[in-house]
C-alpha positions as CSV (number, residue, x, y, z in Angstrom):
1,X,-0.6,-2.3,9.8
2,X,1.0,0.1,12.4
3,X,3.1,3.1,12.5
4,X,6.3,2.8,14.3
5,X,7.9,6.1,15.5
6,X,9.2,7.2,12.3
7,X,5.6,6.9,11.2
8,X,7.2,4.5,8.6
9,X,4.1,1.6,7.6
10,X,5.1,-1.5,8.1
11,X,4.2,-5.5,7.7
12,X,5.2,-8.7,8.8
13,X,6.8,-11.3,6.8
14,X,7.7,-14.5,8.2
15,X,7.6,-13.2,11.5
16,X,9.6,-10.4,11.1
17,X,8.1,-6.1,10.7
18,X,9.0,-5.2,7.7
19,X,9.2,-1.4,6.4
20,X,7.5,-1.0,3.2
21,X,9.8,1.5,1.9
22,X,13.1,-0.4,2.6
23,X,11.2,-3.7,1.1
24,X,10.4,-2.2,-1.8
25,X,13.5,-0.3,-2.2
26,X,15.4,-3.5,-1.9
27,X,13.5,-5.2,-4.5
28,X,14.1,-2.6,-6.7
29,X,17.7,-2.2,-6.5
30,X,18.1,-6.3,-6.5
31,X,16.3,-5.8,-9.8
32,X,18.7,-3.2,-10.9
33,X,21.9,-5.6,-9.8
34,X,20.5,-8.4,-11.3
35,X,19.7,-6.3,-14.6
36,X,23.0,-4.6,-15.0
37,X,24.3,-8.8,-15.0
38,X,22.2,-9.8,-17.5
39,X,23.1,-6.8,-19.4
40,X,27.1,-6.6,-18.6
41,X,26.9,-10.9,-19.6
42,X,25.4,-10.5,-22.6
43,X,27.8,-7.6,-23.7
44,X,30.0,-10.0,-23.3
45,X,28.4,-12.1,-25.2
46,X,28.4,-10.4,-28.5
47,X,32.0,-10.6,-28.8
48,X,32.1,-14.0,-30.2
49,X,29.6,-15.3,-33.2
50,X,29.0,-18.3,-31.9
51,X,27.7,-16.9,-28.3
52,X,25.6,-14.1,-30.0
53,X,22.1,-15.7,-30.1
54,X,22.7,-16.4,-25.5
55,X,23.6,-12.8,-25.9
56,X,20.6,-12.0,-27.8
57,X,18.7,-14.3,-25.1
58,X,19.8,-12.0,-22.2
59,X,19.0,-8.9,-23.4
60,X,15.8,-9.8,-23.9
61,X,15.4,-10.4,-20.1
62,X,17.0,-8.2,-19.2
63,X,14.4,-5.4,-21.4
64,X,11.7,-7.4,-19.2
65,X,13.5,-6.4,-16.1
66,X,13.1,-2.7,-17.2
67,X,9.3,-3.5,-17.2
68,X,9.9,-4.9,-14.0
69,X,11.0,-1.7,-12.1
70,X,7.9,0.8,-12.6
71,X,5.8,-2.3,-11.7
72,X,7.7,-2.5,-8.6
73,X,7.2,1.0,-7.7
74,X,3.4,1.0,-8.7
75,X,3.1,-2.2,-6.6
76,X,4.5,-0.1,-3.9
77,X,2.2,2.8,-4.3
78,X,-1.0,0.5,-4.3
79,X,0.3,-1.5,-1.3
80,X,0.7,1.7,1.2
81,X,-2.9,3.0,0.1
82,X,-4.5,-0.7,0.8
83,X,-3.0,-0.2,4.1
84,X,-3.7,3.4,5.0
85,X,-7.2,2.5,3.8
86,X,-7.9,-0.1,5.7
């Protein structure tokens, strides 16, 4: 862990200093794209009867991804208080 000179914690990842805010921010807007898909898809979806059930199918993911985004953030929380801790 360091501190650059926005006091911004940061970690490596494949070689590279990463900011923990902007990593986790980018995970959770990725999840918010890729939710907003699954949702705007299986819209779609619903207009036809014989497509309803893959319709079906992605709203159901996409209700996981909901689950998703507070476990993001609470995985961001945890990981800047492992480091500060440290």
């Amino acid at each position: 862990m360091e501190r650059n000179n926005r006091s911004e914690l940061t970690f490596t990842l494949f070689h590279h200093d990463i900011k923990i805010d902007a990593f986790y921010n980018f995970l959770y807007q990725m999840n918010d794209i890729i939710l907003a898909l699954f949702f705007i898809v299986g819209s779609f979806l619903f207009f036809k009867e014989s497509t309803t059930f893959y319709g079906t199918v992605l709203f159901v993911i996409g209700s996981f991804q909901l689950l998703i985004r507070p476990l993001i953030l609470i995985s961001r929380e945890v990981h800047i208080y492992t480091l500060k801790n440290k």
